[in-house]
KEVEX-335160 format. One record per residue (C-alpha): residue number from 1; residue in three letters; x, y, z. Coordinates in steps of 0.02 Angstrom, whole numbers. Each point is the difference from the previous one (the first is absolute). Example, Ala and Ser with C-alpha at 12.3 -4.5 7.8 and 13.67 -1.06 7.14 Angstrom:
% KEVEX-335160
<1 "Ala" <615 -225 390>>
<2 "Ser" <69 172 -33>>
% end
This chain:
% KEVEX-335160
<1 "Unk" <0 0 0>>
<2 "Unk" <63 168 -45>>
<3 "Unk" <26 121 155>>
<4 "Unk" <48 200 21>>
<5 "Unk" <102 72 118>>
<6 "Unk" <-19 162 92>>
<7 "Unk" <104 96 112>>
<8 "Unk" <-108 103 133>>
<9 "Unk" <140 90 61>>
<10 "Unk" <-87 128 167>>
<11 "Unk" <77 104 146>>
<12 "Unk" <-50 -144 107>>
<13 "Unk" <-16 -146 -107>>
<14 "Unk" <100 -65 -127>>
<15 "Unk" <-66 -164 -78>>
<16 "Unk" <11 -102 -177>>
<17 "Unk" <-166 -82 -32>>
<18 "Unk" <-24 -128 -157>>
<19 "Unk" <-182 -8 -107>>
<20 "Unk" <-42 -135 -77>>
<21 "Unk" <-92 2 -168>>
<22 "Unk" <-168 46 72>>
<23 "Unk" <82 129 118>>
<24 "Unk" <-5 -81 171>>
<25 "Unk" <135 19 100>>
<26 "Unk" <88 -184 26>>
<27 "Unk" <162 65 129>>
<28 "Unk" <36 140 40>>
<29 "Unk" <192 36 112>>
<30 "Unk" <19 155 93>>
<31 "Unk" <207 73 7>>
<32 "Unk" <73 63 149>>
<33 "Unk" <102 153 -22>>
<34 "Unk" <29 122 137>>
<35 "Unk" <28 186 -30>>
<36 "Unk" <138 88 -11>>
<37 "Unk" <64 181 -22>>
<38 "Unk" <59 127 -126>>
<39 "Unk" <144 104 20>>
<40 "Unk" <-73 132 112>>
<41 "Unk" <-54 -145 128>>
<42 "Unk" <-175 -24 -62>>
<43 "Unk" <-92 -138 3>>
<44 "Unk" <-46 -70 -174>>
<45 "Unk" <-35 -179 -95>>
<46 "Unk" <167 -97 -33>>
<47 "Unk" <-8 -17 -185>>
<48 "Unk" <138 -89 -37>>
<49 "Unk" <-79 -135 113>>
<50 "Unk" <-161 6 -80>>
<51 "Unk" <97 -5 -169>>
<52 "Unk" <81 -163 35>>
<53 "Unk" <-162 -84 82>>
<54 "Unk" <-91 52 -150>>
<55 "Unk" <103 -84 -127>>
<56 "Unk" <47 -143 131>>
<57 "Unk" <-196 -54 25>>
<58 "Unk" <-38 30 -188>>
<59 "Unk" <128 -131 -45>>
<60 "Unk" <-83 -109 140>>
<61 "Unk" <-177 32 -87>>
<62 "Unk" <62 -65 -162>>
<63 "Unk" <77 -134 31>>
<64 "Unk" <-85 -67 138>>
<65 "Unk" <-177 38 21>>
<66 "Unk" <-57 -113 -102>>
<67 "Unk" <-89 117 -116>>
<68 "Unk" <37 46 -151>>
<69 "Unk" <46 185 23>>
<70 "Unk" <-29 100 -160>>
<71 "Unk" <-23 196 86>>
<72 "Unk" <62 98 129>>
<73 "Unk" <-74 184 70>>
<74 "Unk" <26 103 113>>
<75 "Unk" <-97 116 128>>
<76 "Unk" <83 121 145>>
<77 "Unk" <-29 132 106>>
<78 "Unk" <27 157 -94>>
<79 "Unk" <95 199 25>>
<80 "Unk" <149 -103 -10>>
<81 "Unk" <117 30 -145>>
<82 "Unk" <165 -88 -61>>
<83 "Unk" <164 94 -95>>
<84 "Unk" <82 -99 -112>>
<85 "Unk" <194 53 -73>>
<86 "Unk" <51 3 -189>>
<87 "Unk" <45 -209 35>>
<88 "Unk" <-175 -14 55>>
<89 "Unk" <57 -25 171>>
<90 "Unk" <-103 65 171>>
<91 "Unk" <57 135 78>>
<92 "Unk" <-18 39 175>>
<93 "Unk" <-130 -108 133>>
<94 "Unk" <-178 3 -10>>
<95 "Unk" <-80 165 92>>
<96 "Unk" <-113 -9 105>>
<97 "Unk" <-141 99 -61>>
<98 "Unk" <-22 36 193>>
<99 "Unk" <169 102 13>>
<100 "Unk" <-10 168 41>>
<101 "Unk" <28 147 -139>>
<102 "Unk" <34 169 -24>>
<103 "Unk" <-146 88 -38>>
<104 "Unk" <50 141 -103>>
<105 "Unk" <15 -150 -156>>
<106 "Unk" <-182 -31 -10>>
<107 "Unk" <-36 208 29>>
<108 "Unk" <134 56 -132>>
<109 "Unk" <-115 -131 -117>>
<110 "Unk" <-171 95 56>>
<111 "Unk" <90 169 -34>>
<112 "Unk" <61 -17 -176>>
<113 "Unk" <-162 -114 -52>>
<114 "Unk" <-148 78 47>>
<115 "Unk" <-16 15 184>>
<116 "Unk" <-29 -150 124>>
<117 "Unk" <-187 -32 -27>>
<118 "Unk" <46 11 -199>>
<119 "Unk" <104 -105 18>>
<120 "Unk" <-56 -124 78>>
<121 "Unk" <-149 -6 -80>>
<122 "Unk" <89 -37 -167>>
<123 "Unk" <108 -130 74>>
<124 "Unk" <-157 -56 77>>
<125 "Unk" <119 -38 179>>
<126 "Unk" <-25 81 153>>
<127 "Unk" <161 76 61>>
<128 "Unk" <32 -136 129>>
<129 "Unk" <166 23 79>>
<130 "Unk" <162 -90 19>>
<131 "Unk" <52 -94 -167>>
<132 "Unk" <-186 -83 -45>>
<133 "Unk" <-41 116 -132>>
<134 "Unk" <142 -109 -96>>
<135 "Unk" <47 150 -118>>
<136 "Unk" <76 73 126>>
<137 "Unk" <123 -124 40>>
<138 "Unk" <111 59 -169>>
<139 "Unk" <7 158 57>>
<140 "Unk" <48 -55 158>>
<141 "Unk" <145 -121 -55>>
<142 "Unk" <37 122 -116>>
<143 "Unk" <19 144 147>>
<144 "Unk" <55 -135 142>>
<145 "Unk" <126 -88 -93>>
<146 "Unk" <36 90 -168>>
<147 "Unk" <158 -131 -56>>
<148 "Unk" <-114 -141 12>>
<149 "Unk" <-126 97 -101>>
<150 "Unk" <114 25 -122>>
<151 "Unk" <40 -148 -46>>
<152 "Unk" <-203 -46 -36>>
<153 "Unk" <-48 -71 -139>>
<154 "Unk" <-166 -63 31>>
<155 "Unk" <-144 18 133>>
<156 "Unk" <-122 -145 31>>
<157 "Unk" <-157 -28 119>>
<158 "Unk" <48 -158 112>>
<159 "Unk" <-116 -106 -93>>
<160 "Unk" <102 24 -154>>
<161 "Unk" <150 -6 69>>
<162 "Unk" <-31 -179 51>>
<163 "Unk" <-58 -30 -184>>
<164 "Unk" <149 44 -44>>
<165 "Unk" <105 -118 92>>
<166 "Unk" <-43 -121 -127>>
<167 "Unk" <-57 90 -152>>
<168 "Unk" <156 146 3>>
<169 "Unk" <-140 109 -91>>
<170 "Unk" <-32 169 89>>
<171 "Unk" <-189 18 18>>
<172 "Unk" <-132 111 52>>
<173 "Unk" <-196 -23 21>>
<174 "Unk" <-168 104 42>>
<175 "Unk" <-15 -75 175>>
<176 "Unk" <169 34 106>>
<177 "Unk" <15 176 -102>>
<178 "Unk" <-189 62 35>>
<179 "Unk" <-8 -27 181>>
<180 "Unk" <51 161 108>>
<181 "Unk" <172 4 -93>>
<182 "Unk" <-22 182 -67>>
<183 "Unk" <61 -62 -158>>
<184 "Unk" <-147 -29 -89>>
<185 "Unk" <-116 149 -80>>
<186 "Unk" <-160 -63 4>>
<187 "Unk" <-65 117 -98>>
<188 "Unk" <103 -9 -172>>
<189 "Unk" <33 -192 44>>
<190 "Unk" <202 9 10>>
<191 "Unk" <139 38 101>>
<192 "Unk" <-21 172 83>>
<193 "Unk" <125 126 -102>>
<194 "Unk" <99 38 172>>
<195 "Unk" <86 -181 -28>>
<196 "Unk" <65 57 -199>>
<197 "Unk" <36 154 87>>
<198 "Unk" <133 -60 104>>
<199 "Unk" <66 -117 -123>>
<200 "Unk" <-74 -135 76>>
<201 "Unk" <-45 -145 -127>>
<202 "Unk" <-108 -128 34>>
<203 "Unk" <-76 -159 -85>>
<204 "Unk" <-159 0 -95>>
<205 "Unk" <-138 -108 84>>
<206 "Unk" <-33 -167 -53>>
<207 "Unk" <-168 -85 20>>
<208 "Unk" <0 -132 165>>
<209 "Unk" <-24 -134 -112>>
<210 "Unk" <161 19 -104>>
<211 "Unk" <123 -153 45>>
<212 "Unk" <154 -36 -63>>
<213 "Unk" <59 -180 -58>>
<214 "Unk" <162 -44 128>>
<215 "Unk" <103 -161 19>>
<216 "Unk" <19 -30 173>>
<217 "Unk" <48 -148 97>>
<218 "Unk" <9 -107 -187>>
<219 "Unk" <-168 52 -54>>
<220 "Unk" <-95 137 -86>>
<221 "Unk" <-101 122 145>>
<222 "Unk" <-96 128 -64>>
<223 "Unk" <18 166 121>>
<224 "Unk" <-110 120 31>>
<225 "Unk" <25 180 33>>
<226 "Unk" <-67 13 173>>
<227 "Unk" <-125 96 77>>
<228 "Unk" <-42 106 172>>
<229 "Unk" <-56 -90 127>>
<230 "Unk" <-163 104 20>>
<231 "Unk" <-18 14 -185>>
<232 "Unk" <9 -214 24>>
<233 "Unk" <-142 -16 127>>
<234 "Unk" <-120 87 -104>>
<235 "Unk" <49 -130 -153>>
<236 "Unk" <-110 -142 39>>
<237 "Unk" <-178 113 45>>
<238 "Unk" <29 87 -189>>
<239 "Unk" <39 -156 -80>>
<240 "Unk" <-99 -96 111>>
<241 "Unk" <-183 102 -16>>
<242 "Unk" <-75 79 -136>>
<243 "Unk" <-124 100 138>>
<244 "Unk" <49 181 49>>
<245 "Unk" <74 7 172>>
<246 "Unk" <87 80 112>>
<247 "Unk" <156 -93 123>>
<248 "Unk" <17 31 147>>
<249 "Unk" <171 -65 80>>
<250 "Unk" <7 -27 179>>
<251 "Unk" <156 -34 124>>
<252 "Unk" <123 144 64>>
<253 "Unk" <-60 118 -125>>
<254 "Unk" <-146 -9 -83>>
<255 "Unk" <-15 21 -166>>
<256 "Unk" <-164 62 -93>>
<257 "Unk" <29 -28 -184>>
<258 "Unk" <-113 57 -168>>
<259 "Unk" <40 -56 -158>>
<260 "Unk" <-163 59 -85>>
<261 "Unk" <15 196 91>>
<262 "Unk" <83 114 -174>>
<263 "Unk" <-20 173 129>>
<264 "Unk" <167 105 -2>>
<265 "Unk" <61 -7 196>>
<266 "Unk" <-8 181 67>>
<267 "Unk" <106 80 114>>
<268 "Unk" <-88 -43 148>>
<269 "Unk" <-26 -180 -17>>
<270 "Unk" <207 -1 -31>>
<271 "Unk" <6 55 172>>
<272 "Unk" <-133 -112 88>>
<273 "Unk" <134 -156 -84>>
<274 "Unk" <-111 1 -139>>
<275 "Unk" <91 -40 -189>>
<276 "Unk" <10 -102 -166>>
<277 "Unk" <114 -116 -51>>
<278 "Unk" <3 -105 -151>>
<279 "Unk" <-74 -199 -35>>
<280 "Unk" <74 -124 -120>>
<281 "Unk" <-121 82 -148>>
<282 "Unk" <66 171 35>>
<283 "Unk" <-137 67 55>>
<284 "Unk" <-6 102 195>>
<285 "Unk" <-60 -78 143>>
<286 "Unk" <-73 123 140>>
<287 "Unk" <59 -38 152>>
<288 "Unk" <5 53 170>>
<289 "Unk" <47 -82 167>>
<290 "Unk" <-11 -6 199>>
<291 "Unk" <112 -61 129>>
<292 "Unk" <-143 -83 58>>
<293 "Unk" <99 -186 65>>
<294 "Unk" <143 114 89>>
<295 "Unk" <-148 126 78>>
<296 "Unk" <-110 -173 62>>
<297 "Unk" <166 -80 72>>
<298 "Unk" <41 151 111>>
<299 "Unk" <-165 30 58>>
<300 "Unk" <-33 -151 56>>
<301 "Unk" <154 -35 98>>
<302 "Unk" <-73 175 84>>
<303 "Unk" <-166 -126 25>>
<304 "Unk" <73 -141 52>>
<305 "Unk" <82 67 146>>
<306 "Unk" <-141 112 77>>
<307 "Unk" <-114 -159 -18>>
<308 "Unk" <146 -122 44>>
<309 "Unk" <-35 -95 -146>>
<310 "Unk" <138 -139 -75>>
<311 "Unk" <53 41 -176>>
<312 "Unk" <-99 -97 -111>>
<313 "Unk" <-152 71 85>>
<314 "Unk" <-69 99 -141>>
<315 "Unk" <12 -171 -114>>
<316 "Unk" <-145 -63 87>>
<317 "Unk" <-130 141 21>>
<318 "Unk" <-177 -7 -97>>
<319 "Unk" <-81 133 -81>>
<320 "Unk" <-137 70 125>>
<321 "Unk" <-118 27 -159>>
<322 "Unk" <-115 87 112>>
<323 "Unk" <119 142 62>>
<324 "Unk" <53 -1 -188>>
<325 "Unk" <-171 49 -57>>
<326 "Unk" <-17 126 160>>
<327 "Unk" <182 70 -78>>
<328 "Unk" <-62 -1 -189>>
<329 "Unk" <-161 93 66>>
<330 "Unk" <95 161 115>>
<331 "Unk" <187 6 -61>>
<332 "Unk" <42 35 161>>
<333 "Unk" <179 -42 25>>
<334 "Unk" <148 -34 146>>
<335 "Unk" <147 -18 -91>>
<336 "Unk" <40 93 -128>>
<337 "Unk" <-108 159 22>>
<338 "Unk" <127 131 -88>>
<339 "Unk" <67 -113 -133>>
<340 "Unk" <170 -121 19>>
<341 "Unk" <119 73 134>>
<342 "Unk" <168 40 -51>>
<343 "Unk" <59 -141 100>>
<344 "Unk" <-130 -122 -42>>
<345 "Unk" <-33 -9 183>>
<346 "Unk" <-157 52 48>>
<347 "Unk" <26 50 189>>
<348 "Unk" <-152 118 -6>>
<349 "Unk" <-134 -164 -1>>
<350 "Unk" <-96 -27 162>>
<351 "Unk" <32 -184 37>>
<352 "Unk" <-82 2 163>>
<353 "Unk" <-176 4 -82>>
<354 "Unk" <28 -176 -66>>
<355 "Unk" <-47 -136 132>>
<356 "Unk" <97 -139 -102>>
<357 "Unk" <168 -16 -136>>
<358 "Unk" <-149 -81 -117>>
<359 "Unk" <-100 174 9>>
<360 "Unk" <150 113 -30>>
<361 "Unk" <62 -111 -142>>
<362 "Unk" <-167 9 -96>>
<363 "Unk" <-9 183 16>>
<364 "Unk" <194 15 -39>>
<365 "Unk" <-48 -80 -161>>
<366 "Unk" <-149 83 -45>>
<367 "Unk" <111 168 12>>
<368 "Unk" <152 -66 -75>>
<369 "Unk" <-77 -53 -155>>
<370 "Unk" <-95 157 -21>>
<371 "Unk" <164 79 -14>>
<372 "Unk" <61 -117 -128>>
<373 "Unk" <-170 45 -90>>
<374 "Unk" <56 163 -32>>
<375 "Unk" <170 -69 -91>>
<376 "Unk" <-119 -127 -121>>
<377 "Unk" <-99 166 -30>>
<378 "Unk" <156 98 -83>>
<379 "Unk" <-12 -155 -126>>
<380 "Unk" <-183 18 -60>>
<381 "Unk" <-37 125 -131>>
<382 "Unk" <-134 134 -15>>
<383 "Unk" <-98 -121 -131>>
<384 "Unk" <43 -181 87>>
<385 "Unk" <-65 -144 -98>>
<386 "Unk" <109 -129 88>>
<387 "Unk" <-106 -118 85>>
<388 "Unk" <113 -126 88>>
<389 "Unk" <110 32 134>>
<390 "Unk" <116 -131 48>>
<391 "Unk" <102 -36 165>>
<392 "Unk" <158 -71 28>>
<393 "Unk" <140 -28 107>>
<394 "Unk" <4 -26 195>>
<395 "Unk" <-179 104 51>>
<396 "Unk" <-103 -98 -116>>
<397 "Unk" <11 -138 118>>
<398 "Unk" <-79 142 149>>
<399 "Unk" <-166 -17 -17>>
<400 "Unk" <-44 165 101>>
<401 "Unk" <99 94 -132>>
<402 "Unk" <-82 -91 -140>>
<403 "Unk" <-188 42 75>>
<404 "Unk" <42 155 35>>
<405 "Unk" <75 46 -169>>
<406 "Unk" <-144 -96 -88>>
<407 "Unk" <-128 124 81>>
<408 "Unk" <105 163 -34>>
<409 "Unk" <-24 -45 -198>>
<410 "Unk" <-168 -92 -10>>
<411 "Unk" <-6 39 -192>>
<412 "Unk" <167 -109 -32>>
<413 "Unk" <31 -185 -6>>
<414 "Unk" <112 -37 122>>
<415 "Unk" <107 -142 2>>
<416 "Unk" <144 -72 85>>
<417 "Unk" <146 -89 -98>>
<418 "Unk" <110 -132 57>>
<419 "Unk" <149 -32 -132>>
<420 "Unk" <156 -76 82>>
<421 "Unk" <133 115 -65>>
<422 "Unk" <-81 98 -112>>
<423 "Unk" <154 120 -22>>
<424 "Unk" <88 -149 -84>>
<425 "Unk" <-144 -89 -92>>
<426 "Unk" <-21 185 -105>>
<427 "Unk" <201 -8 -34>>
<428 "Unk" <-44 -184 -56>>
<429 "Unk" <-165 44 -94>>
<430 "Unk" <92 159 -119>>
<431 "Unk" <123 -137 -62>>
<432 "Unk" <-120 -158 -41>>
<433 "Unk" <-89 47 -168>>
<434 "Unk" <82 -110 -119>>
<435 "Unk" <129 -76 114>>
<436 "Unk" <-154 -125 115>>
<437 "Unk" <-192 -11 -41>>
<438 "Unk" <-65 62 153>>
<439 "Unk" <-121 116 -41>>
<440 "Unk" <-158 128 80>>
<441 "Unk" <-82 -158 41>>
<442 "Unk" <123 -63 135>>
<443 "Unk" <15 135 101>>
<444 "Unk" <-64 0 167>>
<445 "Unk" <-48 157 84>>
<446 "Unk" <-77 -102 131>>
<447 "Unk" <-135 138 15>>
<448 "Unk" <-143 0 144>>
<449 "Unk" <-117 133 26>>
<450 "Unk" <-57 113 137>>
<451 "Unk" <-165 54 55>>
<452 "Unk" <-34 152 100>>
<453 "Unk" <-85 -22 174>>
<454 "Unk" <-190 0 -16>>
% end
């Protein structure tokens, strides 16, 4: 049986997974690579590490799985770029996109292009900080350590630099470059003119399905060009579904995603973390996310300890459906009532009107996902004809979220998802036409509906 290989390479988790020819997953190995630092002491992923494991366990893959492996893809976290020499050799570690940076780079870009909110709002990225807008990494390197950036010959997103570990091609595509990189202008569809500007040349983007024929380990592989790991997740629900929808990605952050939602971003939703980045067909994706997972984890440590509650308690609280409908009814809320601290900590809540953890947790939850409500809202457009909207990730298994959220939009379908590894089946899924037979068909979105409470 023919297989496909992927490389889901995240900040936390850095696995190979093999598909078979109806796109199951049939093993999947997880490496272990610790961190380690730059030059300035930073912490940042050990490339050279992840380098060897990938070509190590790829090797493994063909010549041991069993399967017949004909394709190999790749999806990673993104705002990460590599700089390749005139040999085609890396230069420098991998930054972490989390390192602190001068900000006079990103406002000498917003003074010679338009202003900030201009900006922005053709590079369709909120000015987030640090190195994630990835643009701003080659100005950095090229400020931070100008020898090294003088000897550059190429730039690649991470996915494509791990593409080109085995195809030596130097790639681009829509995905890792149209996803808060300020390198993309949205609105004339090509690299923003500050890039040509500085000299800066860059590769055209290829489409996600492109693959290159490779021998590899005595046999032909095709490679594919790789894609960003968000870019990935939303692979299987447009391949998958031929309904309308909108996904909603839950965990840490939480991602609200619109595929079908063509409204240019304005200023303001650029600074509630609202933007657009690109899918496989080219086309922008509104999107806009909460720190939703990070804000429930520190609230209810704050919780667990007034009620003296063990850890897990939340994991095992029902939805009161009655003080849901009381809460539907007034809006009256305890947490929460001036938007998302700062801190994420609400300290203002009155616990002591609570006479159990279970009451405090349902309430908690009722507020919490009202807040994430208003992050799903930046997403829908003015003339909204999407009628599905589909949950994923860690809080689509809390069913007080799920209620609740189900009653805030009674005129959607709401569904929750369960795909093992979706991230890695969309890498798989951009590669397969031609190469398996695996089509539409065979994809499960394992879909189950919600109902509001009556």
């Amino acid at each position: 049986m023919k297989g496909i290989v992927v490389f889901d390479i995240g900040k936390t988790n850095k696995k190979i997974l093999l598909f078979d020819e109806n796109l199951k997953i049939v093993w999947q190995k997880e490496g272990e690579m610790p961190p380690t630092v730059d030059e300035d002491g930073f912490e940042c992923d050990d490339i050279e590490q992840i380098e060897k494991w990938m070509l190590s366990s790829l090797e493994d893959a063909v010549k041991n799985s069993g399967y017949d492996v004909v394709a190999v893809n790749f999806s990673t976290y993104g705002a990460t770029l590599v700089f390749l020499d005139g040999d085609g050799k890396r230069l420098g570690p991998l930054i972490n996109y989390l390192k602190p940076v001068d900000e006079g780079i990103a406002s000498g870009l917003f003074e010679q292009y338009g202003g900030q909110d201009e900006f922005c709002r053709q590079t369709a990225s909120p000015s987030l900080g640090l190195l994630l807008n990835s643009g701003i990494q080659i100005l950095w390197q090229k400020d931070k350590h100008p020898e090294r950036y003088r000897a550059v010959e190429s730039i690649l997103h991470f996915p494509q630099y791990l593409s080109y570990l085995l195809t030596q091609r130097v790639t681009s595509e829509p995905t890792s470059i149209g996803c808060h990189t300020f390198m993309w202008d949205f609105d004339n569809k090509k690299y923003h003119s500050w890039l040509e500007d500085n000299g800066i040349q860059l590769p055209e983007p290829e489409n996600n399905d492109k693959t290159t024929d490779v021998d590899f380990a005595g046999k032909s592989i095709k490679v594919g060009v790789g894609v960003h790991d968000s870019s990935s997740s939303l692979v299987p629900y447009l391949l998958g579904t031929d309904e309308k929808f909108i996904l909603l990605s839950t965990g840490t952050w939480c991602i609200s995603m619109n595929p079908f939602n063509d409204e240019l971003l304005t200023a303001d939703e650029l600074r509630q973390d609202c933007l657009n980045y690109l899918n496989i067909y080219r086309k922008p994706v509104k999107s806009a996310r909460y720190f939703m997972g990070h804000i429930h984890d520190v609230n209810v440590e704050v919780l667990n300890g007034y009620f003296n509650a063990p850890d897990n308690a939340y994991k095992l609280v029902k939805t009161d459906e009655v003080a849901l409908k009381k809460y539907l009814k007034s809006g009256e809320k305890v947490f929460f009532k001036n938007g998302t601290p700062e801190n994420y900590i609400d300290i203002s809540a009155d616990l002591s009107q609570f006479d159990s953890f279970e009451a405090a947790y349902n309430q908690f939850i009722f507020d919490l996902t009202v807040e994430n409500a208003k992050s799903l809202k930046l997403v829908v457009p003015s003339n909204d004809d999407v009628e599905s909207l589909i949950v994923s990730g860690g809080f689509a298994r809390n069913p007080i979220y799920m209620k609740t959220l189900v009653s805030l939009f009674p005129n959607k379908k709401v569904y929750t998802s369960e795909i093992d590894n979706a991230t890695a089946l969309g890498a798989a899924m951009v590669c397969s036409d031609g190469i398996i037979d695996a089509g539409k068909s065979k994809i499960d979105l394992g879909l189950e509906r919600w109902l509001p409470v009556e």
